[in-house]
C-alpha positions as CSV (number, residue, x, y, z in Angstrom):
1,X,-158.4,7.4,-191.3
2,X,-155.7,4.6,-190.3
3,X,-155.4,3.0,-186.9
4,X,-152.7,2.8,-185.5
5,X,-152.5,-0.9,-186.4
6,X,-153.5,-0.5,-190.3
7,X,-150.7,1.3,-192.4
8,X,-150.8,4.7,-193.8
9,X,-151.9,4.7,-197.4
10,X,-148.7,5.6,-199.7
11,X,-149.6,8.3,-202.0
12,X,-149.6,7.7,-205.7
13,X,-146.4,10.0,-206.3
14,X,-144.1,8.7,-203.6
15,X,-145.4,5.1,-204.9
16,X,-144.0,6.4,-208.6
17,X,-140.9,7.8,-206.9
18,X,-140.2,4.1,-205.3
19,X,-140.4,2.4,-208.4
20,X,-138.2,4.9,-210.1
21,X,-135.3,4.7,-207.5
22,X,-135.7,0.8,-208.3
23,X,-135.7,1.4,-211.7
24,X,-132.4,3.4,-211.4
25,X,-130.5,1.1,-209.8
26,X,-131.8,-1.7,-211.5
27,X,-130.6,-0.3,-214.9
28,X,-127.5,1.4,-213.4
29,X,-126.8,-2.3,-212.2
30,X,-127.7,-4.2,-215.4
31,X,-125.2,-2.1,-217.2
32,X,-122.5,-2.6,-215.1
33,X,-123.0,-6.3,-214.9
34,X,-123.1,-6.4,-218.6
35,X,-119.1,-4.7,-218.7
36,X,-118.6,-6.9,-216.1
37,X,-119.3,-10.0,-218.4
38,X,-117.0,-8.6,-221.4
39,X,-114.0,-11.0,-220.1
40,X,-111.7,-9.5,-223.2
41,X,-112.0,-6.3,-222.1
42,X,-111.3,-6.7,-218.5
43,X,-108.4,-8.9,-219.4
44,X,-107.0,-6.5,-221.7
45,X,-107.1,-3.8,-219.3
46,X,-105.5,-6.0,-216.6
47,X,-103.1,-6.8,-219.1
48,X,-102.2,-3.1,-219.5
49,X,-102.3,-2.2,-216.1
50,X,-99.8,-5.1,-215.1
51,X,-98.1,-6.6,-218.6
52,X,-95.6,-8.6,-215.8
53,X,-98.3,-11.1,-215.0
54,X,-99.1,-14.3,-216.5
55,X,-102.2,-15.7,-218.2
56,X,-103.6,-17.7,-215.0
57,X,-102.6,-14.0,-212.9
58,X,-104.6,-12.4,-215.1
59,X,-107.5,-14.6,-215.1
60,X,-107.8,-14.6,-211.5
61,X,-107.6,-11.0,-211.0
62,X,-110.1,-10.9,-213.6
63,X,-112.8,-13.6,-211.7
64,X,-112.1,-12.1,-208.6
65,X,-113.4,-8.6,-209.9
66,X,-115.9,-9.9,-211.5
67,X,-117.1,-12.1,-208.3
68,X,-116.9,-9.2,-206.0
69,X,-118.6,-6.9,-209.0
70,X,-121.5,-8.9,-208.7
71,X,-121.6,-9.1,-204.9
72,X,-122.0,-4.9,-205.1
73,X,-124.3,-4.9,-207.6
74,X,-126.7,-6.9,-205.5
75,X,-125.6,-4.9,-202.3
76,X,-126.7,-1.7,-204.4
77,X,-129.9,-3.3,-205.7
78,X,-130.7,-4.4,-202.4
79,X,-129.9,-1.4,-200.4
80,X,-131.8,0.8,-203.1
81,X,-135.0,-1.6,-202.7
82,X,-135.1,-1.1,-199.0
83,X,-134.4,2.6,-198.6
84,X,-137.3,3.3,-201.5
85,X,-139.3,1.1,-199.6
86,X,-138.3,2.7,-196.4
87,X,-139.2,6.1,-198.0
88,X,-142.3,5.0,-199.1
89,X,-143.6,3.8,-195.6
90,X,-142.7,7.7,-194.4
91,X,-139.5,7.8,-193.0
92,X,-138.1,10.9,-193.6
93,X,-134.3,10.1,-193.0
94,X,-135.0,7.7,-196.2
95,X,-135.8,10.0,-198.2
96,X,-132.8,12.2,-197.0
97,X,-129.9,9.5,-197.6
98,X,-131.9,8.6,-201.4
99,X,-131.6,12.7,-202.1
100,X,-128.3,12.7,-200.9
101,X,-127.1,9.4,-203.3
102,X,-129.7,10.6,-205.9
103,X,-128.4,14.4,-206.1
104,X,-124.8,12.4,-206.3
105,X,-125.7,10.9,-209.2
106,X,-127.5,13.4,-210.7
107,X,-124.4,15.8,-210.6
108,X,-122.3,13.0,-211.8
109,X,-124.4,12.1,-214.2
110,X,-124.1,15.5,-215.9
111,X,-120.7,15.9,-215.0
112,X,-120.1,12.3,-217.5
113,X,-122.5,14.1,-220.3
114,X,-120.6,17.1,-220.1
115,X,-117.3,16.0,-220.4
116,X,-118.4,13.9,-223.2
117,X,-120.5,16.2,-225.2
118,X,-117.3,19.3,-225.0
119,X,-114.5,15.9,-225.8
120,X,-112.9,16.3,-222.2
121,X,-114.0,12.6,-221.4
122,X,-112.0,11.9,-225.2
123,X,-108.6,14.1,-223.4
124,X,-108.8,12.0,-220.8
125,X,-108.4,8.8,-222.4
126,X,-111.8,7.8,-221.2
127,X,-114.2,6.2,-224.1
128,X,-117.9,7.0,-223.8
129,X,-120.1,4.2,-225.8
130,X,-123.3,5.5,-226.9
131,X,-124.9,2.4,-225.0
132,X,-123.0,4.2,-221.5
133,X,-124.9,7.7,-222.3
134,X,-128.2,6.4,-222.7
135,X,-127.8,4.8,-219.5
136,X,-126.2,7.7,-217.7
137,X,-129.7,9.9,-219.2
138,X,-132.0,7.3,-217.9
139,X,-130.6,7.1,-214.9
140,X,-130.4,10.7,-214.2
141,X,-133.5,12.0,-215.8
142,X,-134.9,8.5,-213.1
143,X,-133.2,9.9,-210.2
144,X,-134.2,14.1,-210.6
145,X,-137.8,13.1,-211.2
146,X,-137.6,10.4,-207.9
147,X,-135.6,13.5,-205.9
148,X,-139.2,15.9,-206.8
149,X,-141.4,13.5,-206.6
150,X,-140.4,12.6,-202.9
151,X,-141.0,16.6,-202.1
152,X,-144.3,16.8,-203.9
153,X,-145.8,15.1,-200.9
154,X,-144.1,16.3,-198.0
155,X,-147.2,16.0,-195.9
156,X,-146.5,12.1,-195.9
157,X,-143.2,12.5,-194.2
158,X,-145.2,14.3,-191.7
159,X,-148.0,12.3,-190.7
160,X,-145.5,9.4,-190.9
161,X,-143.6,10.8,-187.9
162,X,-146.7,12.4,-185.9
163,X,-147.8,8.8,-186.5
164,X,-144.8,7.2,-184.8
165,X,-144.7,9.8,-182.2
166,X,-148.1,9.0,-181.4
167,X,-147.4,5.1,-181.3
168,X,-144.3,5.4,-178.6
169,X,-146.3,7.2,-176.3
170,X,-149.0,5.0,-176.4
């Protein structure tokens, strides 16, 4: 039984639902870093959106993006980490805000495979490289399985908070 100075044991399938929000966002992340580092593209898409600006315009719009791309993927990676660690040590509104993002995603993440399996995306104007819908599987079959995983133990979320309740009125 833990003290109140020794910490709860995590069990094994919240543990697994950690690592798998980290895993999302780790992948989700990696992949948008990598268009982030395709300079010609984001320079020809700048160069469409504003054909009036010059080369060194262009080129600083473009390094600004990318700086400030970078400086929310670590946000995301970081506030990902933390929340699944949060979750895991038993705080319930954790696991609420990661359900909320995660069902986000999930829904979104279907939405993308829909539109691009019935050739919507395609209407739209929006290309869907084969390397974007593996990602967008992963990262939703990740997220669903983190979202169940994190219900499959409810009892966790419970003790944490008899736990804490316990402590304050110590």
């Amino acid at each position: 039984m833990a003290g109140p100075l020794t910490p709860a044991r995590v069990p094994k399938l919240i543990d697994v639902a950690r690592w798998l929000w980290i895993a999302s966002a780790g992948i989700g992340v990696v992949r948008f870093v990598a268009q982030l580092f395709d300079r010609e593209t984001l320079i020809a898409e700048a160069r469409r959106q504003n054909p009036a600006l010059g080369q060194d315009q262009i080129d600083a719009g473009v390094n600004g993006g990318i700086l400030f791309g970078l400086l929310i993927a670590t946000a995301i990676v970081l506030a990902y980490t933390r929340l699944a660690n949060t979750m895991a040590r038993g705080r319930n509104w954790a696991r609420i805000v990661l359900t909320v993002l995660g069902a986000a995603s999930v829904a979104f993440g279907l939405f993308r495979l829909v539109a691009s399996g019935s050739g919507i995306a395609a209407d739209l104007g929006v290309a869907m490289q084969p390397v974007d819908l593996a990602v967008t599987v992963v990262t939703t079959a990740l997220d669903a399985t983190a979202i169940v995983l994190m219900y499959r133990v409810s009892a966790h979320f419970r003790t944490r908070v008899t736990v804490d309740s316990a402590s304050q009125r110590s």
